[in-house]
C-alpha positions, 0 to 999 in steps of 0.5 A, spaced: 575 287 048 572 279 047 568 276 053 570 269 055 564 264 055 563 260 062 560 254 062 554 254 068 558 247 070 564 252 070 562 257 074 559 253 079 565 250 080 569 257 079 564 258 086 564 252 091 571 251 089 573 255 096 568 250 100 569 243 102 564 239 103 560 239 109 561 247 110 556 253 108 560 258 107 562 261 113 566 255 114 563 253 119 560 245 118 553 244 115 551 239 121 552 243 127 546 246 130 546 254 129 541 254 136 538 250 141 533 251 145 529 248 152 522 248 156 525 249 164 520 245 168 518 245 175 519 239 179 510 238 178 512 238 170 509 245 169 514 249 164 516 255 168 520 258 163 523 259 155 532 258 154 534 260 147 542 259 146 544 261 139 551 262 136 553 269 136 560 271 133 564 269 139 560 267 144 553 265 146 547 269 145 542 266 152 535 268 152 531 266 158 524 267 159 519 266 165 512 266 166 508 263 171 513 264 176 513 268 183 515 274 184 523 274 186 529 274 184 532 267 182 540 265 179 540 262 173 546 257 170 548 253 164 550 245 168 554 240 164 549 235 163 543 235 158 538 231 164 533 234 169 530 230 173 526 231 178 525 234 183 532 236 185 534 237 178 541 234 179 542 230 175 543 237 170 550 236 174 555 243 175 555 249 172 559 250 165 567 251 166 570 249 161 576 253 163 575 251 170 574 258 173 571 259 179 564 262 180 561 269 179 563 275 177 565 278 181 571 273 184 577 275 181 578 267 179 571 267 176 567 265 173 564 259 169 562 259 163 555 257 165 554 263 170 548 268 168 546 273 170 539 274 176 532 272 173 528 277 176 520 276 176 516 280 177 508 282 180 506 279 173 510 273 174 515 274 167 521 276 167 527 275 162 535 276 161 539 275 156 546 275 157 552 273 152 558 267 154 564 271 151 569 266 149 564 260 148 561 255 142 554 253 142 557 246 138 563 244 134 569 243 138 573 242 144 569 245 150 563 247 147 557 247 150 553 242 146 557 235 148 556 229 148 552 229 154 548 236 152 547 242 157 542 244 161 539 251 164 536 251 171 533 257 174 535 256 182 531 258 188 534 264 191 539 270 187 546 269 186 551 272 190 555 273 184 562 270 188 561 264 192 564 258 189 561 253 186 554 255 187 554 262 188 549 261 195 544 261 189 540 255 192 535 249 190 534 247 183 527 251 182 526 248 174 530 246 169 531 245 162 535 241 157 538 245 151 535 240 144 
């Protein structure tokens, strides 16, 4: 049986011939950002907590971290808009819903996009969760998360109630973080 030679010109075409530019190989576009991460910060400016989201096959893998906070229970989301002024916050705007659910879990036409679970902090003043958005894109197309006008994560001064549209009765904006 006879080898055929391949040139290394021919065999790198043989190889990207199944990409397209502006692809890796998972088809996804080279410049779409795989994670995003964000500092939350009171309204003195001091960071209360760490928020990493990351692509995770179809969703978005939330990490959040606090440390330095008081002991408590306290709702975090994920808001439309990637601004946190302070000291109310609002400017991060309404909870992720791009397929204009209602709020929490445990609504029967819930929940956003952007509903997480409770912080819970504890004596040591650390907490964290880690919850994925099933369904969700961090970047890329229509609805994804991170738009034109980015996203924030805000940590929100009571527990959610899980249910009560918009705002699940979670209370002021504690601290807040643009996803970058």
């Amino acid at each position: 049986m006879a080898l055929q030679k391949i040139s290394s010109a021919g065999l790198a075409l043989a190889l990207l011939s199944g990409c397209t530019a502006g692809e890796t190989t998972l088809g996804q576009p080279a410049s779409l950002p795989a994670t995003a991460s964000a500092d939350l910060r009171n309204s003195a400016g001091q960071v209360d907590a760490r928020a990493t989201a990351s692509q995770s096959g179809n969703g978005i893998r939330i990490r959040l971290e606090a440390a330095g906070m008081q002991r408590g229970t306290y709702a975090a989301h994920v808001h439309t808009t990637g601004a946190c002024t302070p000291p109310d916050f609002t400017s991060a705007g309404p909870h992720w819903n791009p397929t204009a659910a209602q709020h929490g879990k445990n609504n029967p036409a819930g929940m956003h996009k952007g509903d997480l679970p409770n912080l819970s902090v504890g004596t040591d003043g650390r907490g964290s969760l880690e919850f994925v958005i099933a369904g969700a894109a961090l970047s890329g197309d229509a609805g994804a998360l991170l738009d034109a006008d980015g996203a924030a994560v805000v940590i929100h001064a009571q527990a959610d109630d899980y249910q009560t549209d918009p705002s699940g009765n979670a209370g002021a904006r504690i601290a807040c973080g643009v996803f970058r």
